[in-house]
N, C-alpha and C positions, 0 to 999 in steps of 0.2 A: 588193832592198834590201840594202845592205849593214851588217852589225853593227858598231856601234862598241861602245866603245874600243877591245876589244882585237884585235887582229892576225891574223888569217884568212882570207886569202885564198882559200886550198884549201878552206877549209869553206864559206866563202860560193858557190864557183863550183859545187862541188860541187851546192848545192843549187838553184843557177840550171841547172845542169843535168838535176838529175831531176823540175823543174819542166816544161824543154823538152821531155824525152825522151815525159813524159806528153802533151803535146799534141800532139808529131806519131806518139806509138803511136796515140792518140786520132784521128787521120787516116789512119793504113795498117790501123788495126782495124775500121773505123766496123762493117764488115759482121759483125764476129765481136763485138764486144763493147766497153762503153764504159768509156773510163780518164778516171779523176780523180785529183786527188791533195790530200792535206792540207797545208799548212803551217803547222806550230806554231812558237809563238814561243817567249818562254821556256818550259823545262819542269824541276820539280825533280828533274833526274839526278845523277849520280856527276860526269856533267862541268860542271855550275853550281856543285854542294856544295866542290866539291876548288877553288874559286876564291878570290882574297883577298877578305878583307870590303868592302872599297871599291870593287870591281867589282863586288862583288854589290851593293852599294847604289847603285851609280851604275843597273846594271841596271832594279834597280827605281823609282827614280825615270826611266824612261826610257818607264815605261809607265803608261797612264791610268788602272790598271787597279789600280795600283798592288800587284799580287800575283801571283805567277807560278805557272804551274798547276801540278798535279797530273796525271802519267801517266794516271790513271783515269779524268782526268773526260773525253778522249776518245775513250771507247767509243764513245758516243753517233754521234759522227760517222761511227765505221767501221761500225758497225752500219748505218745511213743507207746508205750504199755499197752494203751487200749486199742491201739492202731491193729492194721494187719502188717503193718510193716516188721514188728516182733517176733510173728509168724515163726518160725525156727526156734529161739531163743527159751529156753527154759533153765532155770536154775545159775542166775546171773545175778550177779551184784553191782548195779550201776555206780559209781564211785564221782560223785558233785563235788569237789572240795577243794577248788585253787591251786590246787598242786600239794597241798598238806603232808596227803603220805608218800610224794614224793622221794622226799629224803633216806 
C-alpha cells in the first residue's frame, strides 16, 4: 500500500521491501527457523509529531480507527513472535494499523 498524501517513495518501497525479504528468508530458512514480520501503520514517533497539523489530521481521518498507536502497545505482538504459541506460522505479515488498509 502506498501512503498518501505525502511524498515517499523511498519509505514506501523500502518497506515493500522488507515485507519481501521476510517471505523469501521465510523460504530459504524453512529448516532453520520461521520469519514473520509486522506492519504497523501509524505510530506516534518523532517522524508523525515533527509533521504539519493538517497532515496529521488528514492522517487521522484516514483511519477507522480514528487514533494512531502508541509504540507500546505493540509488544504484545512481538512477544507473540517469540512465543510457542507461533509455532506453525511462517512467512506472515502481521498488519497493526487501525483499520488503515481497510478501505
Amino acid at each position: 500500500m502506498v501512503n498518501t498524501p505525502q511524498t515517499q517513495c523511498a519509505y514506501n518501497a523500502s518497506k515493500t521491501a522488507a515485507l519481501h525479504l521476510a517471505k523469501s528468508l521465510a523460504v530459504e530458512w524453512i529448516n532453520y527457523a520461521q520469519v514473520n514480520c509486522i506492519s504497523p501503520g501509524f505510530i506516534i514517533t518523532k517522524m508523525l509529531t515533527q509533521q504539519p497539523k493538517e497532515l496529521f489530521e488528514q492522517w487521522m481521518s484516514m483511519i477507522p480507527g480514528r487514533h494512531i498507536c502508541n509504540p507500546t502497545k505493540l509488544k504484545s505482538a512481538y512477544i507473540f513472535l517469540t512465543s510457542d504459541a507461533y509455532y506453525y506460522m511462517t512467512s506472515t505479515n502481521i498488519v497493526i494499523d487501525g483499520g488503515y488498509t481497510l478501505p
